[in-house]
Structure formats: C-alpha cells, structure tokens
VEXNU-199768 format. One record per atom (N, C-alpha, C, O): residue in one letter; chain; x negated, y negated, z. Coordinates in steps of 0.05 Angstrom, whole numbers. Example, Ala and Ser with C-alpha at 12.3 -4.5 7.8 and 13.67 -1.06 7.14 Angstrom:
% VEXNU-199768
   type   mol        X        Y        Z
      a     A     -264      114      156
      a     A     -246       90      156
      a     A     -264       66      156
      a     A     -285       66      169
      s     A     -257       45      142
      s     A     -273       21      143
      s     A     -258       -1      157
      s     A     -268      -23      161
***
This chain:
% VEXNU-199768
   type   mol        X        Y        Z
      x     A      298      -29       11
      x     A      290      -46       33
      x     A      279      -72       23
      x     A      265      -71        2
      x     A      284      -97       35
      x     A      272     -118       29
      x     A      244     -124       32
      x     A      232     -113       50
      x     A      230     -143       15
      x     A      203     -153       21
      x     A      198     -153       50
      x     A      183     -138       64
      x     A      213     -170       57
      x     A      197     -175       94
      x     A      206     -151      107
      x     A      191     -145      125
      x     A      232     -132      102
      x     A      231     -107      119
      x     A      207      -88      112
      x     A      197      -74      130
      x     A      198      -88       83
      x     A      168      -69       91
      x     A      149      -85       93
      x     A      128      -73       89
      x     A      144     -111       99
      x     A      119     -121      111
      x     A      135     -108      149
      x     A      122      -93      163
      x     A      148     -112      152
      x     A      152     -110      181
      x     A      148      -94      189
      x     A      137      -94      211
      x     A      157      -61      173
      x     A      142      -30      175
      x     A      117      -23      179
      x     A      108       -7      196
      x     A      103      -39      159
      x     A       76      -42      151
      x     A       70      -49      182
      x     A       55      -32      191
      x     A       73      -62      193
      x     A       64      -78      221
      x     A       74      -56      254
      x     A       62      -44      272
      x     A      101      -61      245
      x     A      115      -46      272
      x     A      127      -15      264
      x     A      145       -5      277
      x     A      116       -4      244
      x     A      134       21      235
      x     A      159       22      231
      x     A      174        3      238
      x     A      168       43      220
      x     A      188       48      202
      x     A      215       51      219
      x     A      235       59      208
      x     A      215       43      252
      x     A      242       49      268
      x     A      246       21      286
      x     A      260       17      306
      x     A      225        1      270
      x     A      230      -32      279
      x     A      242      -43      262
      x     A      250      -66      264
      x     A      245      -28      243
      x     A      262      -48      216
      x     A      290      -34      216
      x     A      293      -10      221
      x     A      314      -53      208
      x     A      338      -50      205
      x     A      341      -27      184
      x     A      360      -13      191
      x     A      329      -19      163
      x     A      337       15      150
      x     A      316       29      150
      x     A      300       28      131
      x     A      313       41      166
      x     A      290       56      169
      x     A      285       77      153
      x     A      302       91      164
      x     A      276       93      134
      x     A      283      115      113
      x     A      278      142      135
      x     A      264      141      155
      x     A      291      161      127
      x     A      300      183      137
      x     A      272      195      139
      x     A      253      187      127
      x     A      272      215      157
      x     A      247      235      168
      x     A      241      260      141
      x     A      255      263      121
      x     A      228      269      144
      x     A      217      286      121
      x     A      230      308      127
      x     A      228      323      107
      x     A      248      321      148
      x     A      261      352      159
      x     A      280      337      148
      x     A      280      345      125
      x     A      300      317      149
      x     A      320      311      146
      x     A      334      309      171
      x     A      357      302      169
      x     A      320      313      208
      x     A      339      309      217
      x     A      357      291      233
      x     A      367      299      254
      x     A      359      269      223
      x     A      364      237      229
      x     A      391      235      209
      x     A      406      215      208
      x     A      397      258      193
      x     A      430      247      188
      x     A      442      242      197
      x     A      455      221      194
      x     A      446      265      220
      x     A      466      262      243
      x     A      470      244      261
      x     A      491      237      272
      x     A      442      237      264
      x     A      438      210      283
      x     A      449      183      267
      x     A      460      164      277
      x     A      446      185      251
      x     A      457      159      233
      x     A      472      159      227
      x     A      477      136      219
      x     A      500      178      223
      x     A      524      175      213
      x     A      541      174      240
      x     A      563      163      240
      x     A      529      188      263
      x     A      544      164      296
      x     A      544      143      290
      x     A      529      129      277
      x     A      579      138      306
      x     A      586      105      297
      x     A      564       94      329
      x     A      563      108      349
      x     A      553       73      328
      x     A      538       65      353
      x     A      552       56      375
      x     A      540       47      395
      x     A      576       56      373
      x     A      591       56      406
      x     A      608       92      412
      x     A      628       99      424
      x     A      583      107      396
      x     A      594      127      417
      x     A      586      138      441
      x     A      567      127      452
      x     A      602      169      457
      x     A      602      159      484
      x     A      578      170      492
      x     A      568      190      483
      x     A      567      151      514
      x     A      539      149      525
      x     A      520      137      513
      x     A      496      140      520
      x     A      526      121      493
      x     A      512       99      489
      x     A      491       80      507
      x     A      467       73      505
      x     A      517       77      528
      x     A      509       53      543
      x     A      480       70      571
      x     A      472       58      591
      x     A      471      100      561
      x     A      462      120      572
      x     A      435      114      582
      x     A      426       92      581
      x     A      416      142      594
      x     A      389      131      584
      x     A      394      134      573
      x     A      416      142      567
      x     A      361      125      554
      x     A      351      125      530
      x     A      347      159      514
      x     A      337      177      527
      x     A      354      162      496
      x     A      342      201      487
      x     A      304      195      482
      x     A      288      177      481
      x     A      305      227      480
      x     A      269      220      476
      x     A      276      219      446
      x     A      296      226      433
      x     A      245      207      438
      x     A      247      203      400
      x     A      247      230      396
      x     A      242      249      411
      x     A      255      226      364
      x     A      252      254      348
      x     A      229      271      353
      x     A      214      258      367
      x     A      220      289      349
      x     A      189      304      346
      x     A      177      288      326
      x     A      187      288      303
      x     A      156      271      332
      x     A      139      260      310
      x     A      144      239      299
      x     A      133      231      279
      x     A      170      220      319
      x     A      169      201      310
      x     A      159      182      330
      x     A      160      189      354
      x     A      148      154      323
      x     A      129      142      343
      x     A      157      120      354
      x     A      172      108      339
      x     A      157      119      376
      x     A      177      101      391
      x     A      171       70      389
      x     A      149       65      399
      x     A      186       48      380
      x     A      197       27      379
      x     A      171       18      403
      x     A      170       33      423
      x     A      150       -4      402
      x     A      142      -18      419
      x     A      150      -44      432
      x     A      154      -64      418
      x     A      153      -44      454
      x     A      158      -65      462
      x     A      153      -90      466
      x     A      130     -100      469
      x     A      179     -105      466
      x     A      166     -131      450
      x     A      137     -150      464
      x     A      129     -155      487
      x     A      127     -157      440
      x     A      107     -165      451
      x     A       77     -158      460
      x     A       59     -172      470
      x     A       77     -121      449
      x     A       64     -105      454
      x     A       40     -100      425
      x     A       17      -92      422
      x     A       56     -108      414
      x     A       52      -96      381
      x     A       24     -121      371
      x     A       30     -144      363
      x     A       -3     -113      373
      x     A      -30     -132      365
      x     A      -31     -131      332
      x     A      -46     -117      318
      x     A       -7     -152      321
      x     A      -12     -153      290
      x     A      -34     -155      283
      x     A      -43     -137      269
      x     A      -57     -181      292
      x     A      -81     -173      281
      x     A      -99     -149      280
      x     A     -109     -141      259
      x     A     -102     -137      303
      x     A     -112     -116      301
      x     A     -107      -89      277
      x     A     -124      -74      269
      x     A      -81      -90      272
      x     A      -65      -73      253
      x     A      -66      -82      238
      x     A      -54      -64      226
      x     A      -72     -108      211
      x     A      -76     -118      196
      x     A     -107     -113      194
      x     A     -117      -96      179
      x     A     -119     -126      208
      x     A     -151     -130      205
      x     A     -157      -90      194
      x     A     -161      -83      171
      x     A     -156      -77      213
      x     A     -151      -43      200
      x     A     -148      -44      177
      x     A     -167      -43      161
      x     A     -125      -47      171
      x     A     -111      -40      150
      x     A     -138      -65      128
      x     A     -147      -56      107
      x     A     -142      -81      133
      x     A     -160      -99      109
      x     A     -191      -83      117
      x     A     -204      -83       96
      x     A     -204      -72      135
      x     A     -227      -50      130
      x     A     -226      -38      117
      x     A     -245      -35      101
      x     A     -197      -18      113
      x     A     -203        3       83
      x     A     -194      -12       67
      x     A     -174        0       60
      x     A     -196      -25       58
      x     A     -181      -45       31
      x     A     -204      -44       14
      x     A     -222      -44       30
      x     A     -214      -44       -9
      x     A     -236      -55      -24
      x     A     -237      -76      -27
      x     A     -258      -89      -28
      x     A     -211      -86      -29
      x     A     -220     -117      -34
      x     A     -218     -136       -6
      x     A     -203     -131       12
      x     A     -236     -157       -8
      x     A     -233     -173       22
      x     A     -212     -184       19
      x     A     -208     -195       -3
      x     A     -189     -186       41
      x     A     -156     -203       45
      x     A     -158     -215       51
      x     A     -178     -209       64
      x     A     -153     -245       59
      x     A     -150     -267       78
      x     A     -120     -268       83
      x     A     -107     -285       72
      x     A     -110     -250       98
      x     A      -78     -245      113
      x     A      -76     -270      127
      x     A      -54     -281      127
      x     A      -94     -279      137
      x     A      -83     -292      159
      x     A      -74     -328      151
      x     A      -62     -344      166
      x     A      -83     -332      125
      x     A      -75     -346      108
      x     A      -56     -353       88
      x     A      -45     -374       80
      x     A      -57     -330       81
      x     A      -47     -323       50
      x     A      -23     -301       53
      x     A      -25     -282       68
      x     A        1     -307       36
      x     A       26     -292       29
      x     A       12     -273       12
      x     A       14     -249       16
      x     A       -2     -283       -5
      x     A       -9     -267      -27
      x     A      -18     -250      -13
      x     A       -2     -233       -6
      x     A      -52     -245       -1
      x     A      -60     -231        9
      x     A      -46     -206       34
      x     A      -53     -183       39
      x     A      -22     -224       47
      x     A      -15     -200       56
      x     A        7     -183       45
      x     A       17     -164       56
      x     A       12     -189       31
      x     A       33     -177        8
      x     A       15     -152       -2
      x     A       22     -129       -4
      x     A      -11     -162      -10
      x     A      -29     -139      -22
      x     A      -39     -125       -6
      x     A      -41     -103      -16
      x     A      -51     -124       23
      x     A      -49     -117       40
      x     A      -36      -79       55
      x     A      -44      -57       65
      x     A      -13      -96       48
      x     A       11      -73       68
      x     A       28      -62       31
      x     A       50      -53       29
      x     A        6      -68        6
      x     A       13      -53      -12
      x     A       36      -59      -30
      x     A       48      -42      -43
      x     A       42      -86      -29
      x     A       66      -99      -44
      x     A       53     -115      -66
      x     A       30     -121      -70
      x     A       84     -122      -83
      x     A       72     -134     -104
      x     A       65     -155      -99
      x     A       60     -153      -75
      x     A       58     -180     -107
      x     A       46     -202     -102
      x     A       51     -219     -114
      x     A       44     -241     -105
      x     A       67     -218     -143
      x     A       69     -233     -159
      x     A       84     -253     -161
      x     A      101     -249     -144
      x     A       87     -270     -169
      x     A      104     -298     -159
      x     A      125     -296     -163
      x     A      139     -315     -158
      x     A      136     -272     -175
      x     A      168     -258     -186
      x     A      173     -249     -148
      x     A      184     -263     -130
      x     A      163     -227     -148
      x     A      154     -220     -116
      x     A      158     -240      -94
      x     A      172     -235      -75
      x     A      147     -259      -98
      x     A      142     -277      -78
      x     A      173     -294      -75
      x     A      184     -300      -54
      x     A      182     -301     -101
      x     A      208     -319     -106
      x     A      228     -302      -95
      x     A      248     -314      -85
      x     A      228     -278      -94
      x     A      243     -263      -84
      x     A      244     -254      -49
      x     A      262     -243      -36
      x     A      220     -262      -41
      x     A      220     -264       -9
      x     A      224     -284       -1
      x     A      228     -286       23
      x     A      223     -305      -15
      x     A      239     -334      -23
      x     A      269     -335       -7
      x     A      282     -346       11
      x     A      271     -316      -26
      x     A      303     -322      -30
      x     A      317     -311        1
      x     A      334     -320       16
      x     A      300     -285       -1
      x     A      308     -266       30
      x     A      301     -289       52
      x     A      318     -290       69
      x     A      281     -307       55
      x     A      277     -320       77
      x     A      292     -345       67
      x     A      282     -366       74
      x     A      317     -347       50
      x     A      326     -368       54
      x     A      306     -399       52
      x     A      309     -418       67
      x     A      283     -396       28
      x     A      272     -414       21
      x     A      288     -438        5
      x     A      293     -434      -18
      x     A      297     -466       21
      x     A      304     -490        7
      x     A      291     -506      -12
      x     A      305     -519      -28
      x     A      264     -508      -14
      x     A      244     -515      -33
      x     A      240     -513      -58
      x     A      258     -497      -65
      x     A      225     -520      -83
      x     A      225     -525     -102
      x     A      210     -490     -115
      x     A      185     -493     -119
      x     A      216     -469     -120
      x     A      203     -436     -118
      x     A      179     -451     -147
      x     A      157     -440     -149
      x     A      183     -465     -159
      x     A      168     -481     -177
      x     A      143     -492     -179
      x     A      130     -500     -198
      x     A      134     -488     -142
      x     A      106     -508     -125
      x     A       99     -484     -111
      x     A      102     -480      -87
      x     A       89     -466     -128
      x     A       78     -443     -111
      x     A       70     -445      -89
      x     A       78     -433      -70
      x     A       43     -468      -89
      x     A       30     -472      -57
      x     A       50     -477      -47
      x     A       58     -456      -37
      x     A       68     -497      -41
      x     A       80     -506      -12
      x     A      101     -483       -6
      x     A      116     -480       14
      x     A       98     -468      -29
      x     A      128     -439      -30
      x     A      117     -418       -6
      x     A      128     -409       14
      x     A       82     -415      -20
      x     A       61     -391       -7
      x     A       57     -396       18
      x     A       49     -380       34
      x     A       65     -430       26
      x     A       50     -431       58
      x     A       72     -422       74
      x     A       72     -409       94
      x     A      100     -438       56
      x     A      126     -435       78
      x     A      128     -405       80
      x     A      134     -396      102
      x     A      124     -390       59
      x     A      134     -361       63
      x     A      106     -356       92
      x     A      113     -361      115
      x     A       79     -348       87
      x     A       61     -339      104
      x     A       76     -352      133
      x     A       80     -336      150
      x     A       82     -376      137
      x     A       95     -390      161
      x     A      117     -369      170
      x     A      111     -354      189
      x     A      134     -367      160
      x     A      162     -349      159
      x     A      148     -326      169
      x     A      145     -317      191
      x     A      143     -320      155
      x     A      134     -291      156
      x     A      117     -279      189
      x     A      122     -259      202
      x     A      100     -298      193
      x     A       89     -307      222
      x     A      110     -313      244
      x     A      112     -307      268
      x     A      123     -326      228
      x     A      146     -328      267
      x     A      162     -314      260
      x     A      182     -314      275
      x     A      166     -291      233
      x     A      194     -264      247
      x     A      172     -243      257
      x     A      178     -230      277
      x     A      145     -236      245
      x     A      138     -220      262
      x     A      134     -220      296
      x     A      136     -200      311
      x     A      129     -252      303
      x     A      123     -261      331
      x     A      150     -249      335
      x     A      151     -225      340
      x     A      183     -270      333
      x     A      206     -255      338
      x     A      211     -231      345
      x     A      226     -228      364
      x     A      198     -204      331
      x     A      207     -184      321
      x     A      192     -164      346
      x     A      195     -140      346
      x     A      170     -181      371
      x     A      150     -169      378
      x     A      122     -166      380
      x     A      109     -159      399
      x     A      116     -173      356
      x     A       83     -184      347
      x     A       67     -203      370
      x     A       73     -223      384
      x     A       47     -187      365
      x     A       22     -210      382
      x     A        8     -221      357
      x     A        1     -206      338
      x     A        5     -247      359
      x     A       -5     -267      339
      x     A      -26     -271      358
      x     A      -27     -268      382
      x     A      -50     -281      334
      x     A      -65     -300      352
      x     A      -60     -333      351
      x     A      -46     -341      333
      x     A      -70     -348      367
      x     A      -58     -366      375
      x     A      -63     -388      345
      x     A      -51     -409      342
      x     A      -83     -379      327
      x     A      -83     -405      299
      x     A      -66     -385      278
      x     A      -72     -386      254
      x     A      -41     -365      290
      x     A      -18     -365      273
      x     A        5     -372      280
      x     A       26     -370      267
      x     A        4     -381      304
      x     A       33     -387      317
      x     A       39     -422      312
      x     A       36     -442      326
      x     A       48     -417      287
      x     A       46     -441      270
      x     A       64     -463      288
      x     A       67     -486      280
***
C-alpha cells in the first residue's frame, strides 16, 4: 500500500482506501475475486461483513477529532496539523526524508525533493485536500 493509502486508513479505515488488506477469517476472497460488473451490482447495497465497520459518508468522517485521539496516546506531543513529519509519525509511518521523497513522488510532487521545507508544506497541503476529497471534515485553518 502506498504512503497516503495508509495515512488514509489511519483516518477513514481500511475499506476507504483502494486495497484494503483482507479480514483475519479470510472471508473477503470471494468478494474480491468478483469481477465488479457482476449481476446485481447495480442492487441494494449487501450488509458489511461481520465486524467490519462500513465506509462513512462523505463528509462525515471528523479528521481532527481522530487525529487529536490518536496524538493523546502518543508520548510524544505531534503538531499534525502542521507538519508532514508529524503526521507521518502519528498514524505510525516512517518519517524520514527517504519516506517523505517517496510520498513525493506518489503525490506527483514537481518541486525541488532537495528543499525539504517547501517539499514538507506541499506534501502536508496535499495530503489535506485528498483527505477533504476522500470525505474528511477539516477544520477550517486546514482547508488550505
């Protein structure tokens, strides 16, 4: 999975992101190896698996609140709402500017990967309008 697909887990769980890893019974093979135009697709909806938490709707999903959590049990104090770095460490990723050049590259960074700061702000930016995209409630001094 890419950098920004497990920050996006980290945020919206593991069935908001494009590969979601398989359930602990195993039983989501089946479900996954359906090609997705088969019939009754276009159906209701099925109920989720047993135990798995259903897809929120967009716009539903209070990133800060789920971040801010997630930085209470932290030992160390994060400033997420700033910092790439910090939310990278955060939701348990690496951080390192190898790391970072590499979510770079996934967000299609044009810039100099050489100027860390202006690298760290564009990524934290990015990173802020695909969660908004994706569903996220921002508060209003991240909706850059």
């Amino acid at each position: 999975m890419s950098i920004s697909g497990i920050i996006m887990s980290k945020i919206f769980g593991p069935s908001k992101t494009p590969a979601a890893p398989a359930s602990a019974s195993g039983s989501t093979n089946a479900a996954a190896s359906a090609p997705p135009s088969a019939p009754g697709a276009g159906s209701a909806p099925s109920a989720p698996a047993a135990g798995a938490t259903p897809a929120a709707p967009a716009g539903s999903v209070d990133v800060a609140a789920i971040l801010d959590a997630l930085n209470e049990k932290n030992p160390e104090e994060l400033d997420w709402r700033k910092s790439i770095v910090d939310l990278m460490k955060l939701v348990g990723l690496d951080s390192s500017l190898t790391a970072r050049k590499q979510l770079a590259s996934e967000l299609h960074y044009a810039g100099d990967t050489s100027d860390s700061a202006s690298m760290n702000i564009w990524l934290h930016k990015q990173m802020m309008a695909k969660i908004a995209a994706n569903g996220g409630k921002l508060p209003a001094d991240l909706t850059h």
